[in-house]
C-alpha positions, 0 to 999 in steps of 0.5 A, a space after each residue: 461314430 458316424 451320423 445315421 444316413 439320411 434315409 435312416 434319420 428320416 425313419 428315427 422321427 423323434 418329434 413329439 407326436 412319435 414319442 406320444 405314440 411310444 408312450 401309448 405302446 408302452 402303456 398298452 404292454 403295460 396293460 397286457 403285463 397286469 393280468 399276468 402279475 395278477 395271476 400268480 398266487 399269494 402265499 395263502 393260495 399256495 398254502 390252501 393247494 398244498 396237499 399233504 404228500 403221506 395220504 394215499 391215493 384214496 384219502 387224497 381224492 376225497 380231500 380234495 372233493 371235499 375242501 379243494 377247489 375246483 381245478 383239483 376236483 376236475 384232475 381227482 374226475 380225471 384220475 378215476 379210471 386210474 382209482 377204479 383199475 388201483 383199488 376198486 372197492 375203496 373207491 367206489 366206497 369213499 370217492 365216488 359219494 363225493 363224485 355224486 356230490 360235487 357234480 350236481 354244483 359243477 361247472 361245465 369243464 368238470 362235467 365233461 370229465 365226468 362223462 369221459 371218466 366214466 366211459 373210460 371205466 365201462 370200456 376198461 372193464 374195471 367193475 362188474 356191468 351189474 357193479 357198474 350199472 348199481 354204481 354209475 347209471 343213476 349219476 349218468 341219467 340224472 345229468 343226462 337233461 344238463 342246461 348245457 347242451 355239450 354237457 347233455 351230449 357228452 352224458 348222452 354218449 355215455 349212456 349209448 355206450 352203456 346201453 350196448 353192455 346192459 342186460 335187459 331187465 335193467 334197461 327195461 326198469 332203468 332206462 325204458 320204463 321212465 323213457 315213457 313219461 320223458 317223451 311225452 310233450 309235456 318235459 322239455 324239448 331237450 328230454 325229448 331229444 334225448 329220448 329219441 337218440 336213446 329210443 334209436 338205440 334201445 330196439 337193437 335190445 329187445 325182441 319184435 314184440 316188446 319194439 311193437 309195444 312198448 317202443 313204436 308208439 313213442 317213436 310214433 309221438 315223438 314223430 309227430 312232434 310240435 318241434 321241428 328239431 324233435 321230429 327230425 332227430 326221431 327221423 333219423 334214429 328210424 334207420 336203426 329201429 328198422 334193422 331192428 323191427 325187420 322188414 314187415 313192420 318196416 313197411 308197416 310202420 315205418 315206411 308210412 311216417 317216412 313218407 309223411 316226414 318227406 312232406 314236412 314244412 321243415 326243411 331239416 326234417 324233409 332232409 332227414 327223411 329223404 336220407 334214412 329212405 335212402 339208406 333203406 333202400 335196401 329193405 324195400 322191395 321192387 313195388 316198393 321203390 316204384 310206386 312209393 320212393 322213386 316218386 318221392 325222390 323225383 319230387 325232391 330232386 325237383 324241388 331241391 334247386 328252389 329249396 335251401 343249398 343245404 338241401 343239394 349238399 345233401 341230395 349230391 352226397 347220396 346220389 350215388 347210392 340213389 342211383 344204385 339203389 333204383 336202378 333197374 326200375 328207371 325208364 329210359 326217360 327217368 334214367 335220362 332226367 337223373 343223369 342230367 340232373 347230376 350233370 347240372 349240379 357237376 357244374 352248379 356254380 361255375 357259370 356265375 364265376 365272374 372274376 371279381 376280387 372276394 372283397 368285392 362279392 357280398 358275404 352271402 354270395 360268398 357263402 352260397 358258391 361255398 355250398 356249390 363247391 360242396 355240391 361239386 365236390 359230392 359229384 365228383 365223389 359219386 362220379 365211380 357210381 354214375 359210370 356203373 349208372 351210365 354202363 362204362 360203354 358208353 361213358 364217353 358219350 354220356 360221362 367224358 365231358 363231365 369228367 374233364 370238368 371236375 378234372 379242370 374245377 376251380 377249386 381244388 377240393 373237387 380236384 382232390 376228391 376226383 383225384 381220390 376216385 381216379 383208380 376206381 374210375 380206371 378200374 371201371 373203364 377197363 378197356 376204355 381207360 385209355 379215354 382218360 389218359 390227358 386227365 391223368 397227366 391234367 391232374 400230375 400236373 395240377 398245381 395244388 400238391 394235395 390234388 398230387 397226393 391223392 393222385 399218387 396213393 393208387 399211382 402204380 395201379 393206375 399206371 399199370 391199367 394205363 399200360 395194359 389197358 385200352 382198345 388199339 390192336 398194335 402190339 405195343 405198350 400203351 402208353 406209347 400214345 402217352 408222350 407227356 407222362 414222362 414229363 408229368 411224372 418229372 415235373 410233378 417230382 420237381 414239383 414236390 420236391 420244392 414244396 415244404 411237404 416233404 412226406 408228398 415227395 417220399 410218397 411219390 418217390 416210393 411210387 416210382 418205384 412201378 416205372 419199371 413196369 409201365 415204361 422202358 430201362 432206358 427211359 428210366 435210365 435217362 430221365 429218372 435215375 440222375 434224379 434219384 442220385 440227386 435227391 441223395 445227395 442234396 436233399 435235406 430230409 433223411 425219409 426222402 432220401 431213403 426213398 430215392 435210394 430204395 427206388 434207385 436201386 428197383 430201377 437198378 434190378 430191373 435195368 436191361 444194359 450191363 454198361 449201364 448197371 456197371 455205370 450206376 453200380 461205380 456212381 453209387 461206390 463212388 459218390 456215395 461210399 467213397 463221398 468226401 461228406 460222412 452224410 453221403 457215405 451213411 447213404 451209401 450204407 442205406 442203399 446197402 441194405 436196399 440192395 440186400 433185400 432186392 438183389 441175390 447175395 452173390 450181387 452183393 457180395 460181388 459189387 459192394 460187399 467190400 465197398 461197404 466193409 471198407 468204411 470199417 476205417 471211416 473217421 466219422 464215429 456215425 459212419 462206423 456205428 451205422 456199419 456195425 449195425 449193418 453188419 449181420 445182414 451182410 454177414 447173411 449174404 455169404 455162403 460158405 464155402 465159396 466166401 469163405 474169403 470174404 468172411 474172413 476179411 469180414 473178421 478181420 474188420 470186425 478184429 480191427 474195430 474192437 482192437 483200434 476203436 477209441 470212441 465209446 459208443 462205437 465200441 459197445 456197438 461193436 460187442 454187441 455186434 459181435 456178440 449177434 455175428 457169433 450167434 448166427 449160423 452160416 448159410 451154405 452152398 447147398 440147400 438147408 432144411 431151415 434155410 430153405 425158404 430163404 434159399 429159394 428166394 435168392 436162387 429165383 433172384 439169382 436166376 432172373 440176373 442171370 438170365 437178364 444177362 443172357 437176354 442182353 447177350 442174344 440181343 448182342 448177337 441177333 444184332 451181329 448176326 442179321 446186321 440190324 439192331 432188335 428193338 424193344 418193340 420187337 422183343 415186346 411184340 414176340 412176348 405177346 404173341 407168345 403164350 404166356 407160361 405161369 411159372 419159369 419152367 422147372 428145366 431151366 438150368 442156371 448156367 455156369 459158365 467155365 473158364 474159356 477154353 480153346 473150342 468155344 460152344 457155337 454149336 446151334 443146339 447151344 444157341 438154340 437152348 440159351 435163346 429158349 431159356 431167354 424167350 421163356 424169361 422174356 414172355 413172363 407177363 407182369 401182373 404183379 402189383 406195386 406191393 409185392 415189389 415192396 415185399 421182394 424179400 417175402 414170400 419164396 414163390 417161384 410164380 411171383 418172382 418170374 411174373 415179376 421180372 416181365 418188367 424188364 421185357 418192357 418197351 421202348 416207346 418214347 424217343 429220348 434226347 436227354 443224356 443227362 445222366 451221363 454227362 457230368 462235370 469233371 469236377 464232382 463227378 466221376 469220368 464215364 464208366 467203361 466196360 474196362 473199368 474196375 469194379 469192386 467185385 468179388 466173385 464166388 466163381 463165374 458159376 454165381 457171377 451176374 456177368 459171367 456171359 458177357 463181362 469177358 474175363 476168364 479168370 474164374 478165380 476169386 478177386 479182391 478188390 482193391 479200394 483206396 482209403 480216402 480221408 473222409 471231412 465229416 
């Protein structure tokens, strides 16, 4: 044994001092222990808690109310509703007197569970509401005054509920009847405060004339009450008693106590009556908002920075609906005072910002710049209603320095709400979004991933008015004058992706998925797809990972460059199907089924439908039981006749597995798959009555890959034929200078390409027809939204698909120096791929071929691919 080092034998101090300290955490874990030992119940205990296990469910409860205690009387309250829906008669008959017993000696946990145990009745409708009302109202409305104020609130919520369901005569007698004695001054300030809640919800029952009576003038006591806290609670149920009264006495009545109350000494009741005039607006007509509320707005609105902040909280949060209210009755010089009033309180706070430590600031300032963070944050929440107040024509005038602000606040709760309101300030700006394109990049590149992920829920939308948008007469994409979007977008993934919230990151790969609509292929193909590949393969959480491969495969369907397709298609067989880790060879298998939804079944038949039956042979079980799984969808893809042979090999597979399969689970798998294959009905060549729908939606996928080839192809030869290469921006400048047709036109032929044969067809009708067919595809404008690109496998609209696919035609704008995507080391990486490659493919003949017009073959003959068995290490 070796002596400790000396740093170590420094550390065990073994002086008397630091043994008199061990003794004290001892004695101190000694301490903490004895409740613990204290706690646990003697055998006498044990023997009062154990209950009989014959007695029924009835006889139980009622033991238990009577000689249990009060833990068990608690779990019988609990139970209740289960009692009520079991045997409602008994119960009513023999527990619920013990009920009624219990609760008027209960402790506060019990009468909690009371309240909500008779909630939960009324709301399942267990018993009659004449039943329930004889039964349970009295136990509620006596409790209703309970000396615990979360009690008496728990009970009042109970007895709003009730009120809804009640029919008139018993909320007459039972409820408003003996309201009249419980609001007098006289009872305490708590029966008053309940009277007022319930007075609020009373007038919604009865007719104008019984409110004019019998109601208003109790509301107009408790109005005028000597307690701050009554009249402020009675202001804020006037609201209610307005839509119930109508518009008449509303200016009668009603208006009058408001405008009294807004002069209160009491700031609370001030506050309360300043937000129900807010909420009336509506009610009130133009003279109205005039002479009588637009006075009393202005006069609170000035008061408000001398008053207390809560004030400002509360005048910021309702501002928006203020100014919308008012408006049209503002002056210019009125209109102006309360523009500058919100743009004072969009900063209120930030000009004490000093940059001291927070240990430093005394508690009440700390306190104070909490309320002004609130206050921004309600203006940055309001900022969509000032644009409509200001006219979006001139929110770069009024509004932009404002928006740069709340976009660049200290505190991030008000960089998440202006996050939130992004897509709807874009929506309002229209035209002018293109004055908020730094802010969009400001905010993708915040450092707080909450700000992120209220950016990203509208992120394809926002994009798309980005693209559209703006007010330049070049015939380009927009956010050609948007150079850093590309790396915002990269860093705010990198940025996701390193954090531990993994669901920020799934969202934000699903909203990728937009990209190609709003920036060119070959911008996606260089910054993006390596990264998806990446995430594929080494990221850890399952969610994430299927998000980069359905957004791999969008950014697949809607790449313009066959080498490039051909390129993925091989990393995707390659890496992930034929990968040495079983985890990669199961996303190979997720990316399967993506591909089935995205893409026509004759691209999937041609490129992975082999690839994917092959793992039939996998070692790993999981692998195997994944692909029984998939194996009806891929059965789905074939038409016969033309697979007939690959549903052959299909069978065979399937023979294989029940013959050889030696682990359990994966066999039961296997029969039921089986059983499900044998069940399915084959989809043909030709179109089928029951098919139809289906059918139609893969002839229109179909169609765009082809004619996404045919355009690929006429660049070829415009390229060849003027000795200049046809740019992105020139095709994009042709699709807007042509009239955008609605639908792909009904006379596009889907070509068929034969066997090449001695004479090709270079005549100028052919060209001229292929380039017609090409343009027609091409000037497809894109107004689809994000979901219907989520939802390709919906509904069969020749419109949605065509409309769609004009995301392929989009521009190249930004230059790109990252080739990234196609260097990779030798050592996990497959070599370049080359158009002479081979592919797995298997073709149904070059008529259904995605690269029949340029993939150079002339073998129209079915082929077989031929794919090495790899050993797998799981």
């Amino acid at each position: 044994m070796h002596p400790p080092p000396p740093a170590a034998a420094a550390a065990m101090d073994f002086s008397q001092n630091s043994l008199f300290g061990y003794m004290e955490d001892l004695q101190e874990l000694t301490i903490i222990e004895r409740p613990v030992r204290r706690s646990l119940k003697t055998p006498e205990e044990i023997e009062r808690l154990t209950v009989d296990e014959d007695l029924s469910d009835i006889e139980r409860a009622v033991y238990l109310l009577s000689a249990g205690q009060d833990i068990q009387g608690t779990s019988v309250i609990a139970n209740l509703p289960f009692l009520m829906r079991q045997n409602p008669a008994e119960t009513l008959r023999r527990v619920l007197p013990k009920v009624r017993e219990v609760l008027h000696v209960a402790g506060v946990e019990m009468q909690l569970t009371a309240a909500v145990s008779f909630l939960t009745i009324l709301q399942e409708e267990s018993v009659s509401i004449h039943t329930y009302a004889h039964s349970f109202l009295q136990v509620i409305l006596l409790h209703l005054e309970h000396r615990d104020a979360g009690v008496s609130n728990a009970w009042l919520e109970t007895l709003l509920s009730v009120i809804e369901v009640l029919p008139k005569e018993t909320l007459r007698h039972e409820i408003l009847n003996p309201l009249v004695s419980k609001a007098q001054l006289s009872q305490t300030v708590q029966s008053r405060f309940v009277s007022c809640k319930i007075l609020g919800k009373l007038t919604n029952k009865f007719d104008a004339h019984t409110i004019k009576r019998e109601i208003l003038p109790l509301v107009k006591s408790l109005c005028q009450d000597v307690e701050y806290e009554v009249r402020s609670c009675m202001c804020r149920q006037l609201e209610n008693i307005a839509q119930g009264i109508g518009t008449e006495l509303t200016k009668s009545v009603v208006l009058p106590e408001l405008i009294e109350l807004s002069r209160d000494e009491g700031s609370s009741v001030r506050l309360a009556a300043f937000e129900t005039l807010v909420n009336l607006l509506d009610i009130f007509d133009t003279d109205d908002r005039s002479q009588t509320i637009l006075p009393l707005v202005k006069s609170f609105c000035e008061k408000s920075f001398k008053a207390d902040e809560s004030i400002l909280i509360s005048l910021s949060f309702h501002l928006g609906k203020l100014c919308h209210g008012l408006y049209g009755i503002f002056t210019p010089d009125q209109h102006l005072r309360f523009l500058e009033f919100y743009k004072k309180l969009c900063t209120l706070g930030l000009q004490q910002e000093n940059g001291h430590n927070e240990n430093q600031i005394p508690p009440q300032i700390l306190e104070q710049e909490k309320k002004y963070i609130s206050v921004r944050k309600n203006c940055a929440y309001n900022f969509p209603a000032m644009i409509v107040f200001v006219d979006p024509k001139n929110f770069h005038m009024e509004l932009y320095s404002t928006f740069f602000c709340l976009c660049h606040d200290p505190e991030v709760p008000v960089r998440y709400t202006i996050a939130i309101c992004f897509y709807e300030v874009s929506k309002l700006l229209d035209s002018g979004v293109y004055l908020i394109h730094k802010e969009l990049i400001t905010l993708l590149q915040d450092e707080s991933l909450e700000v992120l992920d209220a950016l990203i829920d509208h992120l394809p939308e926002i994009l798309e008015l980005m693209s559209n948008g703006g007010e330049s007469t070049v015939q380009e994409n927009k956010l050609s004058s948007l150079p850093d979007l590309i790396p915002a977008l990269t860093a705010a993934e990198q940025r996701a992706a390193a954090s531990l919230k993994w669901r920020t990151h799934e969202k934000l790969l699903q909203k990728y998925a937009c990209l190609p609509h709003v920036i060119s292929s070959d911008q996606i193909y260089y910054r993006f797809l390596q990264r998806m590949f990446t995430i594929m393969m080494t990221n850890n959480v399952l969610p994430v990972q299927k998000a980069a491969s359905r957004t791999l495969c969008i950014f697949l369907r809607y790449n313009r460059k066959q080498e490039q397709r051909y390129e993925v298609i091989q990393k995707l067989i390659e890496q992930l199907g034929q990968g040495k880790s079983y985890w990669n060879r199961l996303r190979f298998l997720d990316t399967c089924e993506f591909i089935i939804e995205i893409f026509s079944k004759s691209f999937f038949c041609k490129y992975f439908f082999l690839p994917a039956i092959e793992l039939t042979h996998d070692p790993v079980a999981n692998v195997r039981m994944k692909l029984c799984h998939l194996l009806p969808k891929v059965k789905s893809t074939l038409k016969i006749p033309a697979d007939k042979h690959l549903l052959q090999q299909l069978e065979m597979c399937v023979r294989k597995l029940l013959c050889q399969e030696k682990d359990k689970d994966v066999l039961a798998m296997v029969k039921r798959t089986v059983l499900e294959l044998d069940r399915m009905e084959m989809s043909m060549d030709a179109f089928q009555k029951k098919f139809y729908e289906k059918d139609l939606l893969d002839q229109e996928k179909e169609r765009e890959e082809l004619l996404l080839l045919e355009m690929e192809q006429l660049e070829k030869e415009k390229q060849q034929n003027e000795g200049r290469p046809m740019s992105d921006k020139t095709f994009e400048k042709k699709r807007r200078d042509t009239k955008t047709p609605a639908t792909l036109p009904k006379s596009i032929p889907v070509p068929v390409p034969g066997p090449s044969s001695g004479t090709p067809s270079t005549s100028k009708e052919v060209k001229k027809s292929k380039l017609i067919r090409s343009q027609s595809f091409n000037n497809q404008a894109f107004h689809a939204k994000y979901g219907n690109l989520d939802k390709c496998a919906g509904k069969s609209s020749t419109a949605a698909y065509t409309s769609s696919v004009s995301g392929l035609a989009k521009t190249s704008i930004i230059s790109l120096t990252d080739d990234s995507f196609r260097t990779r080391n030798a050592s996990n990486a497959p070599t370049p791929f080359s158009p002479n490659a081979a592919l797995p493919s298997t073709s149904r003949g070059a008529g259904n071929s995605i690269d029949a017009k340029s993939s150079g073959s002339k073998d129209t003959q079915p082929r077989k691919a031929t794919l090495k068995s790899r050993k797998s290490n799981p």
